[in-house]
Chimera marker file (.cmm) of the C-alpha trace (Angstrom):
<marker_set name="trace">
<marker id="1" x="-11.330" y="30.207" z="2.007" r="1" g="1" b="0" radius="0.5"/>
<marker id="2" x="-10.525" y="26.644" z="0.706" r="1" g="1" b="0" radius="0.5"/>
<marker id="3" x="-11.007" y="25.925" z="-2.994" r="1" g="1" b="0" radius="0.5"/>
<marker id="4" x="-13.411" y="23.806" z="-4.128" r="1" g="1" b="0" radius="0.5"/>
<marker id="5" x="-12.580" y="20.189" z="-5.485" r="1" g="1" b="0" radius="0.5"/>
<marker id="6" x="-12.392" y="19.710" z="-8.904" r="1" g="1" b="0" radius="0.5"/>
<marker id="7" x="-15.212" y="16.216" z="-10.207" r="1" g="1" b="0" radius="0.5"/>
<marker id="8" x="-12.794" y="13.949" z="-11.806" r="1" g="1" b="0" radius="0.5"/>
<marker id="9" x="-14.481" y="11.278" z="-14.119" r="1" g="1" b="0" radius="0.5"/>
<marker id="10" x="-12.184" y="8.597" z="-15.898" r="1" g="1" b="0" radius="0.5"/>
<marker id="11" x="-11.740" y="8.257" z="-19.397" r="1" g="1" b="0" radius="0.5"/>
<marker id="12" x="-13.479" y="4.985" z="-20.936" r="1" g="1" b="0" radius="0.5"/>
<marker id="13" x="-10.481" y="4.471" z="-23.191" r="1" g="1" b="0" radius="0.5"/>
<marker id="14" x="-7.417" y="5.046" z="-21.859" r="1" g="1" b="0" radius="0.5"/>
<marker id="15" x="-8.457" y="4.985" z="-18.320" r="1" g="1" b="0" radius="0.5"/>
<marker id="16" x="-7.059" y="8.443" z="-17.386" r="1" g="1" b="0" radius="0.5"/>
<marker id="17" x="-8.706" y="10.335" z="-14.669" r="1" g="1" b="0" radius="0.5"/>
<marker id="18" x="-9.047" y="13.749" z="-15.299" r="1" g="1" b="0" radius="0.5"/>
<marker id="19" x="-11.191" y="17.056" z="-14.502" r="1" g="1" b="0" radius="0.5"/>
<marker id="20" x="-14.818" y="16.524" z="-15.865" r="1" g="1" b="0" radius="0.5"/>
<marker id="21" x="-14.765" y="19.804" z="-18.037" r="1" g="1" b="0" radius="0.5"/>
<marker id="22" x="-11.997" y="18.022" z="-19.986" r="1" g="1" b="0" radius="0.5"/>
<marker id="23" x="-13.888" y="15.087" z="-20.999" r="1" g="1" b="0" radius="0.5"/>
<marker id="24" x="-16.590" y="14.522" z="-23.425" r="1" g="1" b="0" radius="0.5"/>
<marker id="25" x="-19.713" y="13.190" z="-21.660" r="1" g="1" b="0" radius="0.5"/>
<marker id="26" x="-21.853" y="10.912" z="-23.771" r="1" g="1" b="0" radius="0.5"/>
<marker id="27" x="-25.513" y="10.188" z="-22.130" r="1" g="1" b="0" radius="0.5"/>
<marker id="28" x="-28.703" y="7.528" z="-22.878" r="1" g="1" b="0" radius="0.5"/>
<marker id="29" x="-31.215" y="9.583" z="-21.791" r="1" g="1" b="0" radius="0.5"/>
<marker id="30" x="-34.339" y="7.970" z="-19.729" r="1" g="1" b="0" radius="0.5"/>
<marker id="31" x="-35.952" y="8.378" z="-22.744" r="1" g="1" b="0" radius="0.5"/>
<marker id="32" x="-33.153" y="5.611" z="-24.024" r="1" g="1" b="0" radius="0.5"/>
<marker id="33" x="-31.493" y="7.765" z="-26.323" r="1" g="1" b="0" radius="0.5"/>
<marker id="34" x="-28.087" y="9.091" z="-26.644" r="1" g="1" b="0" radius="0.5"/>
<marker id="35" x="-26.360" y="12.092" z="-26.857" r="1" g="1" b="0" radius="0.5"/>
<marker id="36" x="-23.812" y="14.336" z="-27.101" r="1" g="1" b="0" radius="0.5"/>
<marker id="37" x="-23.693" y="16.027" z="-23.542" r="1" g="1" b="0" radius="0.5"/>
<marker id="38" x="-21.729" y="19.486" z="-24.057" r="1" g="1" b="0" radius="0.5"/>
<marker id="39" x="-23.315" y="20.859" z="-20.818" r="1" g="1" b="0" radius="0.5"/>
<marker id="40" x="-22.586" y="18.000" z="-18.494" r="1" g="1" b="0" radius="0.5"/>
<marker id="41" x="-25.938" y="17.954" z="-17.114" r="1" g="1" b="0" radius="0.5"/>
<marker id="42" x="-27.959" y="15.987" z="-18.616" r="1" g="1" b="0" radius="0.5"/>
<marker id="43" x="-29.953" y="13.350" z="-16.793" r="1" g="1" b="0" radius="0.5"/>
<marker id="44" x="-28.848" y="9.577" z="-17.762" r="1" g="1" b="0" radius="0.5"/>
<marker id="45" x="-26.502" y="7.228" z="-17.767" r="1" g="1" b="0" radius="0.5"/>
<marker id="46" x="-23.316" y="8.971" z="-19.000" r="1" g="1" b="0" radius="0.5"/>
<marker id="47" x="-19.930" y="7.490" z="-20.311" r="1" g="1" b="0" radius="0.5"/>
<marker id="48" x="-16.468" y="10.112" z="-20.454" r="1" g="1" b="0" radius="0.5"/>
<marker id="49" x="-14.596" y="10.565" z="-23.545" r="1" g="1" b="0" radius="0.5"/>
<marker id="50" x="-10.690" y="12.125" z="-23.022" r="1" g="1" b="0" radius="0.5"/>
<marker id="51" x="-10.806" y="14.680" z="-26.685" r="1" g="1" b="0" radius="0.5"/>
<marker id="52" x="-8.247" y="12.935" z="-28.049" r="1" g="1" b="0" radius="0.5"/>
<marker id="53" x="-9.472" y="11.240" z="-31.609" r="1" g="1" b="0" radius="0.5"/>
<marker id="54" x="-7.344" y="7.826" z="-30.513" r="1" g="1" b="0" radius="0.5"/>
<marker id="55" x="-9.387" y="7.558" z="-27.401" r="1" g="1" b="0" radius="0.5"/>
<marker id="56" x="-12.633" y="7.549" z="-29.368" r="1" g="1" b="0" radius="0.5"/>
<marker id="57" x="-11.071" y="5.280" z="-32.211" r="1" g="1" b="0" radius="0.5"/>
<marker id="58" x="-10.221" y="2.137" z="-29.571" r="1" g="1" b="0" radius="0.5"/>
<marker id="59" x="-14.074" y="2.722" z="-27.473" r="1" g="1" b="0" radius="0.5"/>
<marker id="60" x="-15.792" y="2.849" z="-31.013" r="1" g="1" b="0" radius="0.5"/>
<marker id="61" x="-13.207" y="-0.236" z="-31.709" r="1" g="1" b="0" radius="0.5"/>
<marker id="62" x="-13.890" y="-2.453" z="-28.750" r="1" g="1" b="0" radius="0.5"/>
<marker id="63" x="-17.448" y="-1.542" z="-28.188" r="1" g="1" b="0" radius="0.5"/>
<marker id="64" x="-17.054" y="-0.517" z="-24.608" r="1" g="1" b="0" radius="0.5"/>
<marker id="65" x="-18.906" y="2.717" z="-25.088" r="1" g="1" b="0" radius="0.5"/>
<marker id="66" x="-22.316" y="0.684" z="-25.629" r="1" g="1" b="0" radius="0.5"/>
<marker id="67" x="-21.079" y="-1.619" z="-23.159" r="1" g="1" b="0" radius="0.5"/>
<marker id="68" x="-21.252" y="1.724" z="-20.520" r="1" g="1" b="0" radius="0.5"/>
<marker id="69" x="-24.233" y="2.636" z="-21.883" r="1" g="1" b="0" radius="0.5"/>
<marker id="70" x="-26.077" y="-0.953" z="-21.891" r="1" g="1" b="0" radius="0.5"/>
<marker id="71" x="-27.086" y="-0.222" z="-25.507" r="1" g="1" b="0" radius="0.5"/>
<marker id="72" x="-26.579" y="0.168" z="-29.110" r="1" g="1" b="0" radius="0.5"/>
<marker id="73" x="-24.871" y="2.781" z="-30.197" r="1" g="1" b="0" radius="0.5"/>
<marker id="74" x="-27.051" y="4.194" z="-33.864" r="1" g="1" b="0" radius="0.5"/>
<marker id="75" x="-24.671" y="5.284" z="-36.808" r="1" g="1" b="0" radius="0.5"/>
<marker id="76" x="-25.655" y="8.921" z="-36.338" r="1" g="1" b="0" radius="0.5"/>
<marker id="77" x="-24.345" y="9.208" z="-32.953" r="1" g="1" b="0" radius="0.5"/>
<marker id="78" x="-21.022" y="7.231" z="-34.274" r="1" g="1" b="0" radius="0.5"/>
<marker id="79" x="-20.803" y="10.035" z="-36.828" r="1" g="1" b="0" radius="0.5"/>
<marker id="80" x="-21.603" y="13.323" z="-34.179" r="1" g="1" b="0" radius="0.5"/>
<marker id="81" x="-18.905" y="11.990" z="-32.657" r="1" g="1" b="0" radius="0.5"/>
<marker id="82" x="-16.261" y="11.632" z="-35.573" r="1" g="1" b="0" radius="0.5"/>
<marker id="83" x="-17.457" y="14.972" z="-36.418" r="1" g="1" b="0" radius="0.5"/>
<marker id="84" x="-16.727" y="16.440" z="-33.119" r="1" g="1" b="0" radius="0.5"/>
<marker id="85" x="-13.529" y="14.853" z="-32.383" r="1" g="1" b="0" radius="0.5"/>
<marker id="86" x="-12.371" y="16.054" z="-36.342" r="1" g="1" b="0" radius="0.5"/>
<marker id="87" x="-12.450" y="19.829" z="-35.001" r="1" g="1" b="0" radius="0.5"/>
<link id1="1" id2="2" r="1" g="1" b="0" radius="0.2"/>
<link id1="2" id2="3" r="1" g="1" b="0" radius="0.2"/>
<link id1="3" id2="4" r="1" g="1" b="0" radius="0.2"/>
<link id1="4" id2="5" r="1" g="1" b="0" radius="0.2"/>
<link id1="5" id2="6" r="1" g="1" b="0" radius="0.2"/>
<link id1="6" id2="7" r="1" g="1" b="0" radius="0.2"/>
<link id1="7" id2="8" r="1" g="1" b="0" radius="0.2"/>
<link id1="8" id2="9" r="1" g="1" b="0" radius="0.2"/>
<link id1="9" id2="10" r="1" g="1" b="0" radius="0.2"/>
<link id1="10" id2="11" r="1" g="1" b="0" radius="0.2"/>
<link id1="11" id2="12" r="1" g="1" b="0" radius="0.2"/>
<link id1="12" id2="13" r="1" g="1" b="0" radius="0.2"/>
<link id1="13" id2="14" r="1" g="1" b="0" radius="0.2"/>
<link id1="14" id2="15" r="1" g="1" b="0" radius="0.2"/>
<link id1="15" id2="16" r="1" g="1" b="0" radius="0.2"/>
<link id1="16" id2="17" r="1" g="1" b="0" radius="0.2"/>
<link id1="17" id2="18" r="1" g="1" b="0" radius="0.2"/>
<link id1="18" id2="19" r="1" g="1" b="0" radius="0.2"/>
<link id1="19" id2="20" r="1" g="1" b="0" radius="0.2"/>
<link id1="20" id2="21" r="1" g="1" b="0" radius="0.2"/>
<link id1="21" id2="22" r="1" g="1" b="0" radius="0.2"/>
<link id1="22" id2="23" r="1" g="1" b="0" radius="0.2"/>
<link id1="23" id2="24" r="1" g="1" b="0" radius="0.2"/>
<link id1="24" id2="25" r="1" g="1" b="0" radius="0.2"/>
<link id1="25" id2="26" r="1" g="1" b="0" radius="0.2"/>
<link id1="26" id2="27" r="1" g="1" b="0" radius="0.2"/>
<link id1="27" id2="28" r="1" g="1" b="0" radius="0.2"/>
<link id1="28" id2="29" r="1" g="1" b="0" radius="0.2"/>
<link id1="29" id2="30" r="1" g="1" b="0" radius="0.2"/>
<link id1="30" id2="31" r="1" g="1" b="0" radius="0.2"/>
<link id1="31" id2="32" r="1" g="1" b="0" radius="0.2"/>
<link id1="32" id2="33" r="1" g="1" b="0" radius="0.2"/>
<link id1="33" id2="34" r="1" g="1" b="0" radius="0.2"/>
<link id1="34" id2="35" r="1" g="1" b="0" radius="0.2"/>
<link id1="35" id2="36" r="1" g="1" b="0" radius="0.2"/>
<link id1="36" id2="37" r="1" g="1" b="0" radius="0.2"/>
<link id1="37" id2="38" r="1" g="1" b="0" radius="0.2"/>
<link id1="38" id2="39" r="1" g="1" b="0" radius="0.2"/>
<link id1="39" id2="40" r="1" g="1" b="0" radius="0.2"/>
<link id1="40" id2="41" r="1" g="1" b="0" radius="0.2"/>
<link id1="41" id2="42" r="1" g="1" b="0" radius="0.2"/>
<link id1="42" id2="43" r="1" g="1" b="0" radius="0.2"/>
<link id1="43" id2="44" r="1" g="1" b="0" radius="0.2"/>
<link id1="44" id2="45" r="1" g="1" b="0" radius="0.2"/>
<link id1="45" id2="46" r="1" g="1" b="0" radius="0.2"/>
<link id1="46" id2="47" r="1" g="1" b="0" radius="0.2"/>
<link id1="47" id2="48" r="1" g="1" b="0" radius="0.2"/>
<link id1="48" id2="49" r="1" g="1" b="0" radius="0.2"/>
<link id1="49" id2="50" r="1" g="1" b="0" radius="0.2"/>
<link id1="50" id2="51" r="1" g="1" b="0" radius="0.2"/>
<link id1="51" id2="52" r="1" g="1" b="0" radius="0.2"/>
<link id1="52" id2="53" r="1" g="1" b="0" radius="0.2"/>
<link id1="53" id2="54" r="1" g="1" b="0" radius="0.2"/>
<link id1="54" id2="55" r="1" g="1" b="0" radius="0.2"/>
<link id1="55" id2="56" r="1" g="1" b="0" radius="0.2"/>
<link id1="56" id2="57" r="1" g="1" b="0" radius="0.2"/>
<link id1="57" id2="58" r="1" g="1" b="0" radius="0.2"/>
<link id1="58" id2="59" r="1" g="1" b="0" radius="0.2"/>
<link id1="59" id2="60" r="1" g="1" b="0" radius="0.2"/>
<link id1="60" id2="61" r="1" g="1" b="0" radius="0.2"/>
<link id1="61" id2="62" r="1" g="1" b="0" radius="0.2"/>
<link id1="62" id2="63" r="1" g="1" b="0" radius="0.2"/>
<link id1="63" id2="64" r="1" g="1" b="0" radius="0.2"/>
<link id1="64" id2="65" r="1" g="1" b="0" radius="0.2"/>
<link id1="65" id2="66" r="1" g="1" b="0" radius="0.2"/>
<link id1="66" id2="67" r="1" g="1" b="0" radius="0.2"/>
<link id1="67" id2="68" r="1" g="1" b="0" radius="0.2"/>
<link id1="68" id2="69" r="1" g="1" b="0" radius="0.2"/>
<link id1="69" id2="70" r="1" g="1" b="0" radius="0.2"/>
<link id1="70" id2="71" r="1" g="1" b="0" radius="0.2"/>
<link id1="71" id2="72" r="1" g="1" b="0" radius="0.2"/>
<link id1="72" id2="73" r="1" g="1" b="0" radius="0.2"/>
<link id1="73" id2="74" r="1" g="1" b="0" radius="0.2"/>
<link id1="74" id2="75" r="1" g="1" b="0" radius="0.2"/>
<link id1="75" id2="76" r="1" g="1" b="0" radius="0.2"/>
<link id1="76" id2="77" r="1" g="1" b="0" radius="0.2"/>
<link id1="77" id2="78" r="1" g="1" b="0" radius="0.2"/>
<link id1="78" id2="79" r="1" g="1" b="0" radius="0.2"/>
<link id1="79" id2="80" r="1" g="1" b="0" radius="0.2"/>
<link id1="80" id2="81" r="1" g="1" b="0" radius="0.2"/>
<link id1="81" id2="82" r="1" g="1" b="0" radius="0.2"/>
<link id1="82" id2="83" r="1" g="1" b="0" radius="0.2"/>
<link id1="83" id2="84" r="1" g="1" b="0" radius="0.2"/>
<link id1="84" id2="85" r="1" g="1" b="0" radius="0.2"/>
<link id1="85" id2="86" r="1" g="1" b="0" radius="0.2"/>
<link id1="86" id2="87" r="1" g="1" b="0" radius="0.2"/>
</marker_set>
């Protein structure tokens, strides 16, 4: 039986494509918030994240996650993910 394929997604930051279950998924919900997405599933608009802390330095940087998202990004969100990529 052939194995299945893999989703790839591409990293915002450095542009890397890699397996989805390595990247961190950020979402704006319908609702037009945003979120952490640990489960992958969540419906949205999402942006990937590689889990390395200098990815999330240059999108935080250069404002390209809220330019994937098409909206501001709140301070508590900036700090979730500071918080998560510090682990």
């Amino acid at each position: 039986m052939a194995e299945r394929a893999k989703p790839q997604r591409t990293c915002l930051a450095c542009r890397q494509m890699k397996d989805k279950r390595e990247l961190t998924r950020v979402v704006r919900t319908p609702d037009g918030e945003i979120k952490l997405d640990d489960t992958g599933r969540m419906p949205g608009r999402g942006a990937y994240l590689c889990k390395e802390p200098e990815c999330l330095k240059r999108v935080l940087k250069s404002r390209a996650l809220e330019r994937a998202l098409k909206q501001p990004i709140s301070e508590d969100v900036k700090n979730e993910l500071l918080q998560k990529y510090a682990e």
